[in-house]
N, C-alpha and C positions, 0 to 999 in steps of 0.2 A: 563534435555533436552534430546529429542531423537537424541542420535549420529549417528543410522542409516541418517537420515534425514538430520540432521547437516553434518554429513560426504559427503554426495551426494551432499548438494550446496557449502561447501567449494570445492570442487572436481570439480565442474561447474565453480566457477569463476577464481579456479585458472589455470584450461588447457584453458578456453577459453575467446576471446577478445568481445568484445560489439557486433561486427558486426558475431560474431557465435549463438548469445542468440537471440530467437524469439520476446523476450521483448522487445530490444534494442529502445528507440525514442528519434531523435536527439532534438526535442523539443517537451516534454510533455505538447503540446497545453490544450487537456481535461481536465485534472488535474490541470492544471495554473486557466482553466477559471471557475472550479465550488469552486475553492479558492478566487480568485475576485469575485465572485458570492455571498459571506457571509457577503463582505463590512466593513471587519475587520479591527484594526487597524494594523499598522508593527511590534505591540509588542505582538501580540495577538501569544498563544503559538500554536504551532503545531507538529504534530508528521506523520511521514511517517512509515507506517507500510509495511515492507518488502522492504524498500526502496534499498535494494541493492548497484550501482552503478550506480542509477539511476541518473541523470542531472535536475530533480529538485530540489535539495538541491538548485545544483547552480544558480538557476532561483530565486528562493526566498529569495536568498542571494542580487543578484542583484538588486532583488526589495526593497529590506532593511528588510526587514524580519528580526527580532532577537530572536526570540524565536523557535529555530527550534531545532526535537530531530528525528534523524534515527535509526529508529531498522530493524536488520536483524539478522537472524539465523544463517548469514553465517559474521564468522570474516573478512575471503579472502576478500567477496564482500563490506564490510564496509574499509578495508584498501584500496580498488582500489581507493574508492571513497575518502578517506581522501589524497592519491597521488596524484589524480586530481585539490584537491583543494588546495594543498600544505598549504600556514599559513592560508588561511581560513577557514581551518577544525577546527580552534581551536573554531570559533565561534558556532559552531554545538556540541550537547551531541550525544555519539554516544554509542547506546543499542546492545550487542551482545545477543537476548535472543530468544527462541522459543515463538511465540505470547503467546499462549495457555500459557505459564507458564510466561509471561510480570506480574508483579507486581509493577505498578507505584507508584510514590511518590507524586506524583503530578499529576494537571488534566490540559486539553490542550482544548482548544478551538476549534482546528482542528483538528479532525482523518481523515487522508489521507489511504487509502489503492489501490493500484492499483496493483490487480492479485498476491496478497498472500490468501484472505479471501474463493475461490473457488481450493485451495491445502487443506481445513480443510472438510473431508469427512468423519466423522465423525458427528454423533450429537452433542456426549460429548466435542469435540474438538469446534461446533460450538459452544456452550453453555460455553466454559473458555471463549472465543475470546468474548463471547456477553456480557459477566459477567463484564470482565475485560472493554469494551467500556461505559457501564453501569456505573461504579463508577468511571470513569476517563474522560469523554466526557462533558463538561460542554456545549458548543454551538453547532458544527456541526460535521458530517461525512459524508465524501464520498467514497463509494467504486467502484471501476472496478471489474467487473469478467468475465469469458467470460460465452459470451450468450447463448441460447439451440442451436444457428445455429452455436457455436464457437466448437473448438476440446472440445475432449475427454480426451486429454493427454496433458500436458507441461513438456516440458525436463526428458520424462521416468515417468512419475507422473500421474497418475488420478489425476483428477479435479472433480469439482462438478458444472455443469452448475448451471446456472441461467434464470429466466425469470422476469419482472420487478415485476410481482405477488408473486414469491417462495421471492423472494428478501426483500420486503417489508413486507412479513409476518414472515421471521425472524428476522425483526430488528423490528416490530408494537411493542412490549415488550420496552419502553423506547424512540424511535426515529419515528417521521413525516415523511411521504415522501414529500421531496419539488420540484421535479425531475427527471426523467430518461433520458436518453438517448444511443442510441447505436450505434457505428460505428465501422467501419472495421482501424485494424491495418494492415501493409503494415508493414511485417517481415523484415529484411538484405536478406533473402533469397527470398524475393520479393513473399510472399504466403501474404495470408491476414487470419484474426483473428480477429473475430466478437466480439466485446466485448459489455459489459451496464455493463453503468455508472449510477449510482443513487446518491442526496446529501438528506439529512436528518438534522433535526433540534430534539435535544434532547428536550425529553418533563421529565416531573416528574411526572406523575400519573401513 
């Protein structure tokens, strides 16, 4: 794992609270709706990629969800979120790993990614993350990234925009587009943040 990297988001979530992080949404409406959108059952597995301390877990817990797995790079931000949910956290597997080096044991029905997949600017880096959804992705994926009208940077970081074209034609290699969409996130610090969303249906040819 890169400890540079690693070292920066534990370093992020432990100086600062939800309402300092640009990400912060107090209900991840997007991400709820293109997971109802798949028509899945409650036991259908899923995995949130870079999920952080993000308040989906807790959304799909409530919907009955049992099968849910959080990976983040950052242990800090994996402990806020198991605080949060105090004995609920037990029903969540929780991944401290860098995506790019994730080696599943198992395959998920759901890949959730919302604004980790546009921090991999790299090819090579795009190319583990596509490898690894490839032989672990059995039904769907959905990713958020921000858009060509979205920043440049997230918390001291290049990013790699997107447009629903560049987006698609990195995942055509294994997954369908069934999807796009794009809207403005509305910061803690009241800025906005253009992101697109896309879901995808794994195919096998």
């Amino acid at each position: 794992m890169d400890n540079t990297i690693q070292n920066h988001w534990d370093t992020v979530y432990k100086t600062k609270e939800p309402n300092q992080v640009s990400w912060t949404q107090q209900i991840p409406k997007t991400s709820l709706d293109f997971i109802h959108s798949f028509g899945l059952a409650k036991t259908a597995k899923i995995i949130d990629i870079g999920g952080g301390d993000s308040k989906l877990v807790d959304y799909l817990l409530e919907e009955g969800f049992e099968n849910i797995t959080v990976l983040d790079i950052s242990a800090q931000a994996l402990d806020k979120a198991k605080k949060r949910l105090g004995h609920k956290a037990q029903k969540i597997n929780w991944i401290v790993s860098d995506v790019t080096e994730f080696q599943p044991d198992t395959t998920f029905d759901i890949w959730h990614d919302r604004a980790t997949f546009h921090f991999l600017t790299t090819s090579a880096q795009v190319a583990k993350y596509m490898n690894t959804a490839r032989k672990s992705v059995t039904g769907y994926l959905t990713i958020g990234t921000f858009s060509n009208s979205g920043p440049e940077k997230c918390s001291g970081l290049k990013i790699k925009q997107y447009s629903e074209e560049t987006l698609t034609t990195e995942l055509k290699k294994g997954f369908d587009k069934i999807r796009c969409i794009t809207e403005d996130h509305t910061t803690p610090f009241d800025t906005t943040q253009n992101f697109l969303f896309c879901s995808f249906k794994r195919h096998l040819n």
